[in-house]
OpenMM code with the backbone's topology and positions (N, CA, C; nanometers):
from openmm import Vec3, app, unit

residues = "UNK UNK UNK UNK UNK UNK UNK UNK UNK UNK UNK UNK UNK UNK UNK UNK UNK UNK UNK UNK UNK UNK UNK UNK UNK UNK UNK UNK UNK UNK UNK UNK UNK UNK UNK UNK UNK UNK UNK UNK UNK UNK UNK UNK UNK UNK UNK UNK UNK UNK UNK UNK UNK UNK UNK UNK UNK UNK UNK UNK UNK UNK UNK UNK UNK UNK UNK UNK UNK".split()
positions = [
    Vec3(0.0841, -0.1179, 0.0000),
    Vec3(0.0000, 0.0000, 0.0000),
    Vec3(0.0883, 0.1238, 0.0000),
    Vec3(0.0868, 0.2461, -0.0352),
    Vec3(0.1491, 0.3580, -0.0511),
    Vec3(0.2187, 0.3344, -0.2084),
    Vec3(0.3125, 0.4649, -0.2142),
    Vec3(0.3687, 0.4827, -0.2907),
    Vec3(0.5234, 0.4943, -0.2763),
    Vec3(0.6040, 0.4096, -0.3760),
    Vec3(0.7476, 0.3957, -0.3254),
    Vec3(0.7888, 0.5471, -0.3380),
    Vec3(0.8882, 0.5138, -0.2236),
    Vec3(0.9675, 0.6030, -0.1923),
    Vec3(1.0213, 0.6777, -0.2755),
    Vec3(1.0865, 0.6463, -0.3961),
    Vec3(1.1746, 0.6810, -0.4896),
    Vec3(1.1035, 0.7800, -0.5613),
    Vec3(0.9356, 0.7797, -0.5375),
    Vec3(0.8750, 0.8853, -0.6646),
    Vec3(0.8676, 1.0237, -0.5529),
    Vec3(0.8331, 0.9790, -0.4010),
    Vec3(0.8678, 1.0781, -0.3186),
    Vec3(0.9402, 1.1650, -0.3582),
    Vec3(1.0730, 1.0680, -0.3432),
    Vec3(1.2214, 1.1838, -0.3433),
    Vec3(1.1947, 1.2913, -0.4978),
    Vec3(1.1964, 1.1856, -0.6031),
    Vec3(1.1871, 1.2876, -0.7354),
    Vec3(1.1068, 1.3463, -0.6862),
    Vec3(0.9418, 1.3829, -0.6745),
    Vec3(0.8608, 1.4423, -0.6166),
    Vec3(0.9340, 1.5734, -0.5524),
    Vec3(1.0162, 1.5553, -0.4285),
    Vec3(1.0405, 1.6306, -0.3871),
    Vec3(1.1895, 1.7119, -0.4243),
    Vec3(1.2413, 1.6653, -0.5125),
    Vec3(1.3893, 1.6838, -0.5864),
    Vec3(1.3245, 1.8409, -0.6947),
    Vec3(1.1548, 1.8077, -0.7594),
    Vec3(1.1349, 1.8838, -0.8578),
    Vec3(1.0844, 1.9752, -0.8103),
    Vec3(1.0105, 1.9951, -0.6936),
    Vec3(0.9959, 2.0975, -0.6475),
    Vec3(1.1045, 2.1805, -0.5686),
    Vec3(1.1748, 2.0977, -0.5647),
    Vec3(1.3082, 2.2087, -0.4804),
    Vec3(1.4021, 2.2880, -0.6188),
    Vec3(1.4156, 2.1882, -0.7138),
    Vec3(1.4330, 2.2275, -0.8099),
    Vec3(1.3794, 2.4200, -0.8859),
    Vec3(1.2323, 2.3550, -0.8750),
    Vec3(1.1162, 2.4362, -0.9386),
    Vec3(1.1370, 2.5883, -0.8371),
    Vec3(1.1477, 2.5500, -0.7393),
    Vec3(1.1539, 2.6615, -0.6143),
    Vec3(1.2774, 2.7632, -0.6320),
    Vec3(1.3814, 2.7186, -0.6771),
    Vec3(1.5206, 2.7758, -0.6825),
    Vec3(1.5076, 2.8383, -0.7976),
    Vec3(1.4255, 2.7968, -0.8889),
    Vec3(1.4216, 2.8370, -1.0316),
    Vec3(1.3121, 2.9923, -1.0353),
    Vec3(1.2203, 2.9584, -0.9653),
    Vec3(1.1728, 3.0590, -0.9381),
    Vec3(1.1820, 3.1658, -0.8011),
    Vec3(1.2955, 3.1394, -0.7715),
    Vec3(1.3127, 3.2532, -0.6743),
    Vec3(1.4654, 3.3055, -0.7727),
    Vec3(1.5100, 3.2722, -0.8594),
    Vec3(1.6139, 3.2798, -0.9093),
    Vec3(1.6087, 3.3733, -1.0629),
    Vec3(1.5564, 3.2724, -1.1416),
    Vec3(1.5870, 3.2720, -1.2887),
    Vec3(1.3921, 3.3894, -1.2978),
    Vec3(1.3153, 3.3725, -1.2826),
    Vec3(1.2184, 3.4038, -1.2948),
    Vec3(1.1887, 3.5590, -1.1912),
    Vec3(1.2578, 3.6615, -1.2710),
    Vec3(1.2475, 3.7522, -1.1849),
    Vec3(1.1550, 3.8638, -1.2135),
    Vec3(1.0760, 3.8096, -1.3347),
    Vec3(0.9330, 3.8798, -1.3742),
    Vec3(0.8071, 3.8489, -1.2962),
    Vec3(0.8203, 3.7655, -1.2586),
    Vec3(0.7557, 3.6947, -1.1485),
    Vec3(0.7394, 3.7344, -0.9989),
    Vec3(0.8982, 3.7039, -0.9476),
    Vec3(0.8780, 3.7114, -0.8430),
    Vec3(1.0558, 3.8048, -0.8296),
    Vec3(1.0435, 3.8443, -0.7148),
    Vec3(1.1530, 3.9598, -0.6489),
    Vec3(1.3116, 3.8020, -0.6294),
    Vec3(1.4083, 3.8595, -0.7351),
    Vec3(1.4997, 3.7634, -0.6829),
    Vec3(1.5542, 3.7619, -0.5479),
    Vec3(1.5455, 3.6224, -0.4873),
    Vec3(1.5885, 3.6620, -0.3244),
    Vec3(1.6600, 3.5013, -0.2817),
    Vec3(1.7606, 3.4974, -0.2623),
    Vec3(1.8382, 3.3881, -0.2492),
    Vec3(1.8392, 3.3347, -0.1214),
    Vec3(1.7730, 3.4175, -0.0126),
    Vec3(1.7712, 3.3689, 0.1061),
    Vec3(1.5956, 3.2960, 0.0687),
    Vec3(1.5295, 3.3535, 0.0383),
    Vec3(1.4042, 3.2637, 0.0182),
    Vec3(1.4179, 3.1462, -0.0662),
    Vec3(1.5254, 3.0959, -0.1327),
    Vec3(1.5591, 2.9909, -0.2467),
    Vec3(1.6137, 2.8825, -0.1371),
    Vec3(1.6563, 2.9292, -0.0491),
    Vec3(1.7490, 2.8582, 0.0705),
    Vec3(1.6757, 2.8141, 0.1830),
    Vec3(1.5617, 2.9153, 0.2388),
    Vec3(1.4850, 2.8402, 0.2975),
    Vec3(1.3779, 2.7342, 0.2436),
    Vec3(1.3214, 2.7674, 0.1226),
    Vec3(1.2347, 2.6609, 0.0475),
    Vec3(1.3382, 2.5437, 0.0341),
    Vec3(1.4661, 2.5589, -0.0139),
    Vec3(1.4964, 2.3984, -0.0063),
    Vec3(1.5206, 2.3497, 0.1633),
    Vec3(1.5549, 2.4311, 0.3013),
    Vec3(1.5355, 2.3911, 0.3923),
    Vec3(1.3537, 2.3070, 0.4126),
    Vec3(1.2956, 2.3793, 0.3364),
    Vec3(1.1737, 2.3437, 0.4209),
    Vec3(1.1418, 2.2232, 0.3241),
    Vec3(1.1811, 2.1915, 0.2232),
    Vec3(1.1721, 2.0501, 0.0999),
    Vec3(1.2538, 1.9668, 0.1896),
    Vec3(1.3490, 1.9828, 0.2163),
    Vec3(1.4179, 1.8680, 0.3368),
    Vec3(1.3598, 1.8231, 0.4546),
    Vec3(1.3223, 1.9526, 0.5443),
    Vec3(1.2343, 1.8714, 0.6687),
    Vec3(1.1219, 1.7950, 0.6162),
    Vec3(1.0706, 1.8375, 0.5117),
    Vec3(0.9634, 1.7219, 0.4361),
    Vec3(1.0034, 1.5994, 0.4351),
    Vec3(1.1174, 1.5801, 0.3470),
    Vec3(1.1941, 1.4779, 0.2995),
    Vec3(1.2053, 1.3408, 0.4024),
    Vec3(1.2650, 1.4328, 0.5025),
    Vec3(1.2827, 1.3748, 0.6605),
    Vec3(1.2018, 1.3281, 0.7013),
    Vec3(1.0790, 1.3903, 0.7250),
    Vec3(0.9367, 1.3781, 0.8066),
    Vec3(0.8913, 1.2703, 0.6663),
    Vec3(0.9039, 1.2508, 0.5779),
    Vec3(0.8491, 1.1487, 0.4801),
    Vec3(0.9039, 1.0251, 0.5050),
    Vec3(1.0629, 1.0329, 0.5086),
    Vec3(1.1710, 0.9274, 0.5004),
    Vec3(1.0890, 0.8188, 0.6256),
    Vec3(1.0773, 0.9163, 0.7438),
    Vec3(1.0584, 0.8801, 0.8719),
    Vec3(0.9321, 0.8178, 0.9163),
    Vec3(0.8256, 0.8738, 0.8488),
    Vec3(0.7124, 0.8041, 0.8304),
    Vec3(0.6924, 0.7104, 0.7216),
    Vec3(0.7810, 0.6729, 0.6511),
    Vec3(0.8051, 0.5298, 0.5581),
    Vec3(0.8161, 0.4518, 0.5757),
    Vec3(0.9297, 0.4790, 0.6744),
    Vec3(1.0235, 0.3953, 0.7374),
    Vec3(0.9373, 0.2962, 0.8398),
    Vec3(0.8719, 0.3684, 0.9535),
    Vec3(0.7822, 0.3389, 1.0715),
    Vec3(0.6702, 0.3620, 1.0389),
    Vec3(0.5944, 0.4496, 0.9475),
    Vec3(0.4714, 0.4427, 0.9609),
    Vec3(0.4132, 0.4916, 1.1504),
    Vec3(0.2691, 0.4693, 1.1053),
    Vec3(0.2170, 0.5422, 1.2118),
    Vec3(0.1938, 0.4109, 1.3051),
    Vec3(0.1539, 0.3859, 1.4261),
    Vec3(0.1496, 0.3138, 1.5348),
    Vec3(0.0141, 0.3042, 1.5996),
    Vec3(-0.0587, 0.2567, 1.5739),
    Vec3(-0.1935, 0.3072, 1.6593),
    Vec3(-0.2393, 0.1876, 1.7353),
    Vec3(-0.2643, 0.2367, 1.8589),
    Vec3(-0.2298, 0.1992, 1.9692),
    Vec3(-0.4075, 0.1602, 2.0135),
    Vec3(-0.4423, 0.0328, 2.0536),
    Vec3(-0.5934, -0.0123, 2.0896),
    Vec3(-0.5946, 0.0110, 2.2491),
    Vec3(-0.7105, 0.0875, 2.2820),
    Vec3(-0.7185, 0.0920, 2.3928),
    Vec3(-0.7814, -0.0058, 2.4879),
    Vec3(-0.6966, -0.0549, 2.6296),
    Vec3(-0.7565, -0.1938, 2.6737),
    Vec3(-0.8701, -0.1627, 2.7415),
    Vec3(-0.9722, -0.2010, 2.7642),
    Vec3(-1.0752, -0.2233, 2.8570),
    Vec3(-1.0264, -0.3448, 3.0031),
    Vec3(-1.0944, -0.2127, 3.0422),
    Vec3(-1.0671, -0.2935, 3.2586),
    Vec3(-1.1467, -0.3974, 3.2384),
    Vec3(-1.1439, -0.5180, 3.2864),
    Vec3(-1.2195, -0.6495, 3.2808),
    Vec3(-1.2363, -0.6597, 3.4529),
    Vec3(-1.3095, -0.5540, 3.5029),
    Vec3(-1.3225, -0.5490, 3.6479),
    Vec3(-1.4977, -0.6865, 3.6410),
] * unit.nanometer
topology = app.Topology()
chain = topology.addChain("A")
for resn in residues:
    res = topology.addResidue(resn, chain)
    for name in ("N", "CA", "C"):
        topology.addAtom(name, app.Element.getBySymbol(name[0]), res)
């Protein structure tokens, strides 16, 4: 179930990509600013991470016991 990992990463490779390109090359657009090119790929990484990490482990869900008083 899910989707492999590997389309993740590209997934997230093209938008970091796409992000640099337009804080960069595309300055009809938008105001060139290299510190905003730097945090968008910071914030494509904690993704990355928080993806890797929930791949890896997945979520845990936990059944709650009933007292058998």
């Amino acid at each position: 179930m899910g989707v492999y990992f590997r389309f993740i990463a590209i997934f997230l490779g093209i938008i970091g990509i796409l992000n640099v390109l337009c804080e960069t090359v595309m300055g009809f657009m938008n105001t060139a600013d290299l510190q905003d090119a730097l945090y968008g790929i910071i914030g494509v990484g904690i993704a990355f991470v928080f993806l890797l990490i929930m791949s890896k482990y997945g979520v845990v869900v936990y059944k709650k016991e009933e007292n058998k008083n």
